[in-house]
C-alpha positions in Angstrom: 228.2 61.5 104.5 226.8 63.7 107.5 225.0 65.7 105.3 223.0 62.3 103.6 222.2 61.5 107.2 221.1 64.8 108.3 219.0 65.2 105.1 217.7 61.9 105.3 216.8 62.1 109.1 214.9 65.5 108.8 213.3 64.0 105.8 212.1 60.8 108.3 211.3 63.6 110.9 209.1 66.1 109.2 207.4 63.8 107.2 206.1 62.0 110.2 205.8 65.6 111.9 203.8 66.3 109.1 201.8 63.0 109.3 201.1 63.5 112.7 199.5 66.9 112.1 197.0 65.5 109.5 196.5 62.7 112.0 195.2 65.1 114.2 193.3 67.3 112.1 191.5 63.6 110.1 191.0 62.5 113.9 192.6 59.2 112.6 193.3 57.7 116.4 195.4 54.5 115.3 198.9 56.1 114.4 199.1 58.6 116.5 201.0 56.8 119.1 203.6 54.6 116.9 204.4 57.9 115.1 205.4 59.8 118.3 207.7 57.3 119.0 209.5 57.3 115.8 209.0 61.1 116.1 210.7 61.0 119.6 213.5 59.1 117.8 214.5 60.1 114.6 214.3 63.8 116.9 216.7 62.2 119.3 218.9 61.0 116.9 219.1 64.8 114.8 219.5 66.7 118.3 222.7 64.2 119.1 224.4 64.7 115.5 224.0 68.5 115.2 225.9 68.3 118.7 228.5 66.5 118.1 228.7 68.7 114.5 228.7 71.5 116.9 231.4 70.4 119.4 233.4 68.8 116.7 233.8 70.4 113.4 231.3 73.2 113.7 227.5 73.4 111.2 227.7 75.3 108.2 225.7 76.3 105.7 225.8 72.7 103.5 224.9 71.1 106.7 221.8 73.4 107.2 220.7 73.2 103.5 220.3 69.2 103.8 218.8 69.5 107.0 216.2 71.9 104.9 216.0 70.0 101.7 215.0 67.0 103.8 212.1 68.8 105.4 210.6 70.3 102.1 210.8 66.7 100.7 209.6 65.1 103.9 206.8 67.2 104.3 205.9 66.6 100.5 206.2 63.0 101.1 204.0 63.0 104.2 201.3 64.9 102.0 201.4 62.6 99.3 201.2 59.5 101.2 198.5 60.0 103.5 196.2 61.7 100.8 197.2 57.9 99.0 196.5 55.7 102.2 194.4 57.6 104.9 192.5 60.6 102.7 189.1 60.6 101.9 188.4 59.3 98.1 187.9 61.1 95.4 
């Protein structure tokens, strides 16, 4: 079960990582703000679990493959969806 949740929060994080960065570089204003506080959560949140995985029953390497799985598909996800809703049309 810790490994769905670490996969599916680094998915949530680097997808809006991700989506923050092409914020930035589109100059879209709007979501910057509203995405760096999820950002600052879902970041919170990650931080706190690999601590307690750490003082409890230690990270191995199926924990650090779905925290890497999640980013690859996050940052895919992030890609996809603002070329859909905030890139310029084809």
């Amino acid at each position: 079960m810790t490994d769905l949740l670490l996969f599916s929060a680094n998915m949530v994080f680097i997808a809006l990582k991700s989506f923050q960065q092409r914020n930035v570089a589109h100059l879209h204003f709007w979501p910057v703000l509203p995405v760096s506080l999820l950002l600052a959560t879902v970041e919170v949140y990650i931080i706190a679990t690999v601590a307690v995985l750490v003082t409890g029953d230690g990270i191995n390497w199926h924990n650090i493959l779905s925290i890497a799985l999640g980013g690859g598909v996050g940052c895919m996800l992030s890609m996809y969806i603002h070329s859909k809703f905030l890139g310029e049309k084809r």
